[in-house]
KERO-496290 format. One record per residue: residue in one letter; x, y, z of N, C-alpha, C in turn. Coordinates in nm, 3 decimals, padded with zeros to 5 digits. Layout:
BEGIN
<A; <X; Y; Z>; <X; Y; Z>; <X; Y; Z>>;
...
END
This chain:
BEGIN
<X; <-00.438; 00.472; 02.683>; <-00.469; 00.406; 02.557>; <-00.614; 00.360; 02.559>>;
<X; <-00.693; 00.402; 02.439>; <-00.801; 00.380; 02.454>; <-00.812; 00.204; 02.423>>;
<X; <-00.981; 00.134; 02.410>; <-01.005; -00.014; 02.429>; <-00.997; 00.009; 02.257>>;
<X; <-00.964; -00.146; 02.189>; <-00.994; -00.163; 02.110>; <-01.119; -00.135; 01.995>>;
<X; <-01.246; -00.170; 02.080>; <-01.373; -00.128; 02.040>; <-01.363; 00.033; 02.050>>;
<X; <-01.326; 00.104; 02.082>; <-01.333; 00.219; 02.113>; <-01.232; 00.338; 02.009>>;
<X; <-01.107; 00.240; 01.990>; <-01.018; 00.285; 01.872>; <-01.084; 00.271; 01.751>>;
<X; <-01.144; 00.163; 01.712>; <-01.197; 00.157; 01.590>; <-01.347; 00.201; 01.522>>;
<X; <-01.433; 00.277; 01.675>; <-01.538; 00.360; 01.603>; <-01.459; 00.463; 01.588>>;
<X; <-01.323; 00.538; 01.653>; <-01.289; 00.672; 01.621>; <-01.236; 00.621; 01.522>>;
<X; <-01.177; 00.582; 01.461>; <-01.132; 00.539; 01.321>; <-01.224; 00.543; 01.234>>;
<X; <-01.376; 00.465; 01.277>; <-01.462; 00.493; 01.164>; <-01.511; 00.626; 01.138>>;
<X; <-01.475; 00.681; 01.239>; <-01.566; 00.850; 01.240>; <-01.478; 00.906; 01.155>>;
<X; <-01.352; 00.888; 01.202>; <-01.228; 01.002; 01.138>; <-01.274; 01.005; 00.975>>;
<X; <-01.280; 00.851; 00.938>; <-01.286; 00.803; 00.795>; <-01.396; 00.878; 00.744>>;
<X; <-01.531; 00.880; 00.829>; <-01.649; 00.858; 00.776>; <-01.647; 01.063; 00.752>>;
<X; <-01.575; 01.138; 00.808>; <-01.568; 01.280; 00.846>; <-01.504; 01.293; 00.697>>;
<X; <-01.385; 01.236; 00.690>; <-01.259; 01.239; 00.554>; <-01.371; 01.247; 00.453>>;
<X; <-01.482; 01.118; 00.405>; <-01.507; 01.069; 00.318>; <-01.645; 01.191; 00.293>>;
<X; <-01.700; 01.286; 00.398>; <-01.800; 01.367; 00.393>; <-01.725; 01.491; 00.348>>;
<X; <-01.622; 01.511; 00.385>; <-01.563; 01.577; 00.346>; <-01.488; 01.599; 00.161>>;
<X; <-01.447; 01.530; 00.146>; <-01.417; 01.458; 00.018>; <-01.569; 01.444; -00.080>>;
<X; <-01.697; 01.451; 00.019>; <-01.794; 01.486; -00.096>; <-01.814; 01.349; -00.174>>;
<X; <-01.753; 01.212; -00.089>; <-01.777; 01.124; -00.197>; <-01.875; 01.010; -00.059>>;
<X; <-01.945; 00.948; -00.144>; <-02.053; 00.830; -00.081>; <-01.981; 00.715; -00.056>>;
<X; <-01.934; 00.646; 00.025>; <-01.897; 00.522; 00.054>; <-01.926; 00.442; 00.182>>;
<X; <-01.958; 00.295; 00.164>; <-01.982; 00.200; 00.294>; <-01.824; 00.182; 00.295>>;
<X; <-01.859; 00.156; 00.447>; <-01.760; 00.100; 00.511>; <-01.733; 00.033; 00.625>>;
<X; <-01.607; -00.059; 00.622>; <-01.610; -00.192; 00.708>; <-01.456; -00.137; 00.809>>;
<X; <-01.445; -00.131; 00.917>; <-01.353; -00.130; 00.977>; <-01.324; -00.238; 01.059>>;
<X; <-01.199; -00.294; 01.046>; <-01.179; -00.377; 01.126>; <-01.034; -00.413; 01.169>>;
<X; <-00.967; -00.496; 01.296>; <-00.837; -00.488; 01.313>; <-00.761; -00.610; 01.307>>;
<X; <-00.669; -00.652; 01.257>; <-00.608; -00.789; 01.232>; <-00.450; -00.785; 01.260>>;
<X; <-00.423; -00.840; 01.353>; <-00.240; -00.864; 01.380>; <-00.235; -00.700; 01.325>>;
<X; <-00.288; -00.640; 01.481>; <-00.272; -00.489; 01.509>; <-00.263; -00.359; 01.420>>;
<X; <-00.279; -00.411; 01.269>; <-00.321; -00.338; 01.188>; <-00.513; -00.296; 01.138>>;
<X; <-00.515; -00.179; 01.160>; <-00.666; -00.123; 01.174>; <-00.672; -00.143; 00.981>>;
<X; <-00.771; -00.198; 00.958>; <-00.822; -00.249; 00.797>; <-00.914; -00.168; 00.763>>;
<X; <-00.951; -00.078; 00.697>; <-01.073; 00.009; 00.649>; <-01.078; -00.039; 00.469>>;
<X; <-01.246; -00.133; 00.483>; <-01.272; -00.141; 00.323>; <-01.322; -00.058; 00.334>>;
<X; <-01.338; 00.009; 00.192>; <-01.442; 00.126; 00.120>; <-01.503; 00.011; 00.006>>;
<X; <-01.656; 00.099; -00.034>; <-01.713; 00.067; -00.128>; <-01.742; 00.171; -00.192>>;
<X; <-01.738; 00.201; -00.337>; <-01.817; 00.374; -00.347>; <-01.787; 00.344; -00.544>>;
<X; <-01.918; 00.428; -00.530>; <-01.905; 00.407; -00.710>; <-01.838; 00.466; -00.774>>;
<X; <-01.735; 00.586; -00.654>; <-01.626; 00.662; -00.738>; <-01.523; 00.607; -00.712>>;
<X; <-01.470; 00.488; -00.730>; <-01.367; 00.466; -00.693>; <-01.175; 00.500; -00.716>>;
<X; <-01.204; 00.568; -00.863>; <-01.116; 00.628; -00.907>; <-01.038; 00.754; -00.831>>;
<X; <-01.145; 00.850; -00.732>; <-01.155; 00.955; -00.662>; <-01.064; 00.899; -00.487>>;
<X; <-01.076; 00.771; -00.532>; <-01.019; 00.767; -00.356>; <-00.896; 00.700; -00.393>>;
<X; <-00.859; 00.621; -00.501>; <-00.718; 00.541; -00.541>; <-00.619; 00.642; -00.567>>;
<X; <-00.666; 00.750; -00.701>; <-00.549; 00.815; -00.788>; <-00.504; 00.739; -00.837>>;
<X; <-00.411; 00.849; -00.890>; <-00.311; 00.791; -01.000>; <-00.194; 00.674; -00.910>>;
<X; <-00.206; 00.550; -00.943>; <-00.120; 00.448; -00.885>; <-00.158; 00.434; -00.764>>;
<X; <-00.299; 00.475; -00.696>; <-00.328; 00.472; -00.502>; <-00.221; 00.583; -00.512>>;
<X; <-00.220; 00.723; -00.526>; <-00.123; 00.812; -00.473>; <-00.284; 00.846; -00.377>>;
<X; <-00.392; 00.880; -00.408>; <-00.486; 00.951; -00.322>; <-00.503; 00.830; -00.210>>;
<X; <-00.533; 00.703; -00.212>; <-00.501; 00.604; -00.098>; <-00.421; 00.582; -00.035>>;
<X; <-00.288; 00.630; -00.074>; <-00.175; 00.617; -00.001>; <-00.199; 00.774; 00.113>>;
<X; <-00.239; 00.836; 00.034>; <-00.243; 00.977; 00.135>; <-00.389; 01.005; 00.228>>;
<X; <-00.528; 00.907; 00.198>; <-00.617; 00.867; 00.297>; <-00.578; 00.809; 00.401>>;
<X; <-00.496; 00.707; 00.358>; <-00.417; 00.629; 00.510>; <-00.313; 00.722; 00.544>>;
<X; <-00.253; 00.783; 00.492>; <-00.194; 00.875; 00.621>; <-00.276; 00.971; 00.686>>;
<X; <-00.326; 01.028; 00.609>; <-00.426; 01.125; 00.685>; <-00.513; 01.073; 00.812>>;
<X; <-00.555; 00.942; 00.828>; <-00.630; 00.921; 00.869>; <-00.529; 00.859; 01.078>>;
<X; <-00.414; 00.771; 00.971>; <-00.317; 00.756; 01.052>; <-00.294; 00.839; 01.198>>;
<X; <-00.243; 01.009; 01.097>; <-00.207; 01.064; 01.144>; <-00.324; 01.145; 01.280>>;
<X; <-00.440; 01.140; 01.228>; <-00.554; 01.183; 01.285>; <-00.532; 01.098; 01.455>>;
<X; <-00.585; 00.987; 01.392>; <-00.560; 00.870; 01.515>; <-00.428; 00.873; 01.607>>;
<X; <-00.305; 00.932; 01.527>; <-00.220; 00.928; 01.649>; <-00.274; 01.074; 01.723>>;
<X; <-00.284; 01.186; 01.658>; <-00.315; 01.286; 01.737>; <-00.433; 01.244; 01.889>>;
<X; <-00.527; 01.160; 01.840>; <-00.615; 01.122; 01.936>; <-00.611; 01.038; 02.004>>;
<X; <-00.491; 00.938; 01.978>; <-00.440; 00.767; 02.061>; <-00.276; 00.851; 02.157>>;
<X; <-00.223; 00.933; 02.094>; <-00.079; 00.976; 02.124>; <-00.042; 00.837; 02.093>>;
<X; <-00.042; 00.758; 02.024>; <-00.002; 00.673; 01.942>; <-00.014; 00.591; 01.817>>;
<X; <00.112; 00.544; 01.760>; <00.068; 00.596; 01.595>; <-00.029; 00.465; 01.573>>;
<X; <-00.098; 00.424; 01.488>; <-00.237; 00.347; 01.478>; <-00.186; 00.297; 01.340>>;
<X; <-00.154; 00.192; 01.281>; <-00.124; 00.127; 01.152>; <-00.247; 00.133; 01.093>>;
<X; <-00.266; 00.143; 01.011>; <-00.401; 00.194; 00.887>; <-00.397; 00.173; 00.748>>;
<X; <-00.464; 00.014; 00.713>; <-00.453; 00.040; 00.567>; <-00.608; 00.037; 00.503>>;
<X; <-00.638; 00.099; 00.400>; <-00.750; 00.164; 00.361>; <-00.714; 00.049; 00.222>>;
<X; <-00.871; 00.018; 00.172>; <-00.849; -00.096; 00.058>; <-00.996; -00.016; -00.013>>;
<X; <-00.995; 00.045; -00.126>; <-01.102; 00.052; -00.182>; <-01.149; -00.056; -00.304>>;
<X; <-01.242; -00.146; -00.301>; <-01.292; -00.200; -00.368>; <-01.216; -00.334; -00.345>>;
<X; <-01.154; -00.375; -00.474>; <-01.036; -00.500; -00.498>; <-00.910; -00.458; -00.529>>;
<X; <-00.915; -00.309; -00.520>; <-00.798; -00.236; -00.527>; <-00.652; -00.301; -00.490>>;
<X; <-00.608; -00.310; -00.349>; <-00.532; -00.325; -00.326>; <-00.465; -00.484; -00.365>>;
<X; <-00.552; -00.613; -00.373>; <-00.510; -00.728; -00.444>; <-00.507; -00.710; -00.560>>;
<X; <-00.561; -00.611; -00.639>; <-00.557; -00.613; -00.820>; <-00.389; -00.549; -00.819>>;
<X; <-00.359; -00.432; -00.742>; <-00.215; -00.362; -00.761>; <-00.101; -00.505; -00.728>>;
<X; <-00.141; -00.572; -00.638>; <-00.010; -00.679; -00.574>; <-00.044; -00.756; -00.676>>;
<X; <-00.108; -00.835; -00.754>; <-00.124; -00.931; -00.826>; <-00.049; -00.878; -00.955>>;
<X; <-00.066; -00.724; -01.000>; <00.012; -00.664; -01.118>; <00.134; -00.626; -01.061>>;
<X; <00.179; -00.596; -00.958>; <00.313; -00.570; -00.942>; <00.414; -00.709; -00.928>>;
<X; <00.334; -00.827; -00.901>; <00.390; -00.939; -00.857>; <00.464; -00.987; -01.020>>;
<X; <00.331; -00.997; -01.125>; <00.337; -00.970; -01.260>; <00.490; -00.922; -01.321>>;
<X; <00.462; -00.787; -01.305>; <00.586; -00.666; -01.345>; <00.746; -00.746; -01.323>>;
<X; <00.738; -00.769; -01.166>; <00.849; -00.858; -01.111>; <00.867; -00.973; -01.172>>;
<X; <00.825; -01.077; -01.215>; <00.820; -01.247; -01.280>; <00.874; -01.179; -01.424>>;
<X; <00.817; -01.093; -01.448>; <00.862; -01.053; -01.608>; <00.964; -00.980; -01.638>>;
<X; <01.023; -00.899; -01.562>; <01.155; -00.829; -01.558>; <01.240; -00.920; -01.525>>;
<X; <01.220; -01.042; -01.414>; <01.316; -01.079; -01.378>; <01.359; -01.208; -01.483>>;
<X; <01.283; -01.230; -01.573>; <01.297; -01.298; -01.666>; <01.401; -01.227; -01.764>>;
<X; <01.348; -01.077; -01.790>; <01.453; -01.007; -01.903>; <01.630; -01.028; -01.797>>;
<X; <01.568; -00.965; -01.677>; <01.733; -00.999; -01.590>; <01.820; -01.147; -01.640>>;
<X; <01.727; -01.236; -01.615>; <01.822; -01.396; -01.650>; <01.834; -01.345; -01.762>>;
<X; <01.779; -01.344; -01.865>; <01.770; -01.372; -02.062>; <01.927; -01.285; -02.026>>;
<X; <01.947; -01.142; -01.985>; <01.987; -01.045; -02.064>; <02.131; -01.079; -01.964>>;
<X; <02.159; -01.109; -01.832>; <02.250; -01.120; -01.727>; <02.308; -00.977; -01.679>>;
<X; <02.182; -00.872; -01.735>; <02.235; -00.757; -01.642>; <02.088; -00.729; -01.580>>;
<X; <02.142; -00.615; -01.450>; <02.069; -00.586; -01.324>; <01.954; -00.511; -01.423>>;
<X; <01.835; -00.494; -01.364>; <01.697; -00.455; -01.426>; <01.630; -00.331; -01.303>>;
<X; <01.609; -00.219; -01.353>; <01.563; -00.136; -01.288>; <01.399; -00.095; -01.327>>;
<X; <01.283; -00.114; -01.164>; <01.186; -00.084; -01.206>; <01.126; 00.068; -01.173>>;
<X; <01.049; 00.093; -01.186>; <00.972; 00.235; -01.174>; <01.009; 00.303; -01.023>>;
<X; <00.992; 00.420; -00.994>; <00.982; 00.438; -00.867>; <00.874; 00.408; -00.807>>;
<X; <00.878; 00.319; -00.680>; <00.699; 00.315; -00.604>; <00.739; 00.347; -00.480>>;
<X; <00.650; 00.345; -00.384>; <00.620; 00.360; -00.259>; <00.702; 00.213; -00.161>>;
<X; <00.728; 00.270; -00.053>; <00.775; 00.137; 00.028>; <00.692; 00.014; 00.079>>;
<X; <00.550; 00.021; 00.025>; <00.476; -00.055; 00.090>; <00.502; -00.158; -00.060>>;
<X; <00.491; -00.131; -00.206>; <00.499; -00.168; -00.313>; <00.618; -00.221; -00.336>>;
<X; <00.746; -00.171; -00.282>; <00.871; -00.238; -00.318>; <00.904; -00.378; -00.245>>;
<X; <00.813; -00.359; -00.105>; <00.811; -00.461; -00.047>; <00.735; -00.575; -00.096>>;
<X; <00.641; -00.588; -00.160>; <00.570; -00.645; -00.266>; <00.648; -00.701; -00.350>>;
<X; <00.716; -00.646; -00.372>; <00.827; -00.675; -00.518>; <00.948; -00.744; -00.463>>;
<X; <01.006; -00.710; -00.340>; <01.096; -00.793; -00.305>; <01.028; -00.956; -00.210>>;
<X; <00.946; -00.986; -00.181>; <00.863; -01.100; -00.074>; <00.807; -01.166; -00.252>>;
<X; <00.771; -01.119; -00.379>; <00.745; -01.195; -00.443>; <00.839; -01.329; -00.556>>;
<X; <01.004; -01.206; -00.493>; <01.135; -01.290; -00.586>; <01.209; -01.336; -00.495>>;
<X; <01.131; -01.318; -00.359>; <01.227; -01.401; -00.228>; <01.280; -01.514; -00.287>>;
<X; <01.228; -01.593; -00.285>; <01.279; -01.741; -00.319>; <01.309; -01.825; -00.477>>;
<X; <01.357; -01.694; -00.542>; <01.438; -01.713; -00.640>; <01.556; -01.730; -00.628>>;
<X; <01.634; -01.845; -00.670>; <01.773; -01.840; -00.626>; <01.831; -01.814; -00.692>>;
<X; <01.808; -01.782; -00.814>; <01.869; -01.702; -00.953>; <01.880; -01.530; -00.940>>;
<X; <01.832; -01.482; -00.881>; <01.817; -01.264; -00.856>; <01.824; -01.243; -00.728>>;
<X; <01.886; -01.148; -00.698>; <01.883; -01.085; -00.598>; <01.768; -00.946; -00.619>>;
<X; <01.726; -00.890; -00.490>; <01.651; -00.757; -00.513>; <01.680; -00.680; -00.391>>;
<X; <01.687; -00.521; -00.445>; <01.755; -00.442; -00.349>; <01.668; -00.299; -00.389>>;
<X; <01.649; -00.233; -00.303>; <01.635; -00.045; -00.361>; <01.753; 00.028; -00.352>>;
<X; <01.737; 00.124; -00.459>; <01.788; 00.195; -00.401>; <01.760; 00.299; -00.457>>;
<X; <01.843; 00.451; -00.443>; <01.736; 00.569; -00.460>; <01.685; 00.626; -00.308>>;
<X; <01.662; 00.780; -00.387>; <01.621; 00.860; -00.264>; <01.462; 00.874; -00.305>>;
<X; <01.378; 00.870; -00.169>; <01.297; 00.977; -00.194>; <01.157; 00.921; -00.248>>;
<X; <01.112; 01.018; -00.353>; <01.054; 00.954; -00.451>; <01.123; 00.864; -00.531>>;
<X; <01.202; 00.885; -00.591>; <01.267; 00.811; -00.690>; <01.399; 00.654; -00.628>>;
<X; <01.316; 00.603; -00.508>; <01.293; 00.494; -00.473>; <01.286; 00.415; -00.531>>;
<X; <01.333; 00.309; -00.556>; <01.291; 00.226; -00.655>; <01.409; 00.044; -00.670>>;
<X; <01.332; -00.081; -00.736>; <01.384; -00.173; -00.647>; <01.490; -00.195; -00.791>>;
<X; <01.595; -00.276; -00.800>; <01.693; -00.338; -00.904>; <01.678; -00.478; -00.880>>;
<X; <01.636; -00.573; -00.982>; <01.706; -00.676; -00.997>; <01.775; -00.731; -01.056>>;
<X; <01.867; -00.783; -01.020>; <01.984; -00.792; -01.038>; <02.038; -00.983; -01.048>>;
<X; <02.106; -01.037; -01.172>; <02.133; -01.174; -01.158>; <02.209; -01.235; -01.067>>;
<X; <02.192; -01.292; -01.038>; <02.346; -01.382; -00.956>; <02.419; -01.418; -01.012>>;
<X; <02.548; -01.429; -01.002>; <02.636; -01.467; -01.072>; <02.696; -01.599; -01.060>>;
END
């Protein structure tokens, strides 16, 4: 296992290779916190590295992931944040949740939201934790993943 300092310039290279590759200009900050490797981006395209919903950010951090385990033989946690990206999505998904779960009480039936990713549903369930009025659960395959809330009775 390589040293810490040593994991995270190959991390910056991998990134910095991805991002030459990709044809797009960006600074960047790597750094590691409670064993997750943090990569900000800055870049004036920022649309080009998120996609539609972070589908292209969700698939930089794997790519990049996956790179690093090939070169650690172990897997390397990796989350990639372009811009204010990733607090603007949790602050609107937190949103989405407070407001559905409002139609859930008004209406007293279970409320189904969009399909997202598991990093997002988890978002959605840690933000109605401590509601003692809903429960929240996924369920669904696949893509079509996705969380229910549901009233208490």
């Amino acid at each position: 296992m390589k040293s810490d300092n040593s994991k995270l310039k190959i991390i910056k290279e991998i990134t910095e290779k991805l991002l030459e590759l990709l044809e797009v200009k960006a600074s960047l900050v790597v750094k590691e916190e409670d064993e997750i490797i943090n990569i900000q981006l800055e870049t004036e395209e920022p649309g080009i590295l998120i996609g539609y919903h972070g589908q292209a950010l969700q698939a930089l951090q794997l790519l990049i992931s996956l790179i690093g385990f090939k070169k650690f033989n172990e897997w390397v946690r990796v989350v990639v944040n372009v811009g204010d990206y990733q607090e603007k999505r949790q602050e609107s998904l937190t949103k989405m949740a407070q407001s559905i779960t409002q139609r859930a009480k008004f209406s007293g039936t279970s409320q189904s939201l969009p399909p997202m990713s598991s990093a997002e549903r988890r978002i959605i369930h840690l933000a109605l934790a401590n509601d003692t009025e809903v429960e929240t659960f996924s369920e669904g395959e696949g893509r079509e993943r996705h969380v229910v809330i549901k009233p208490k009775s």
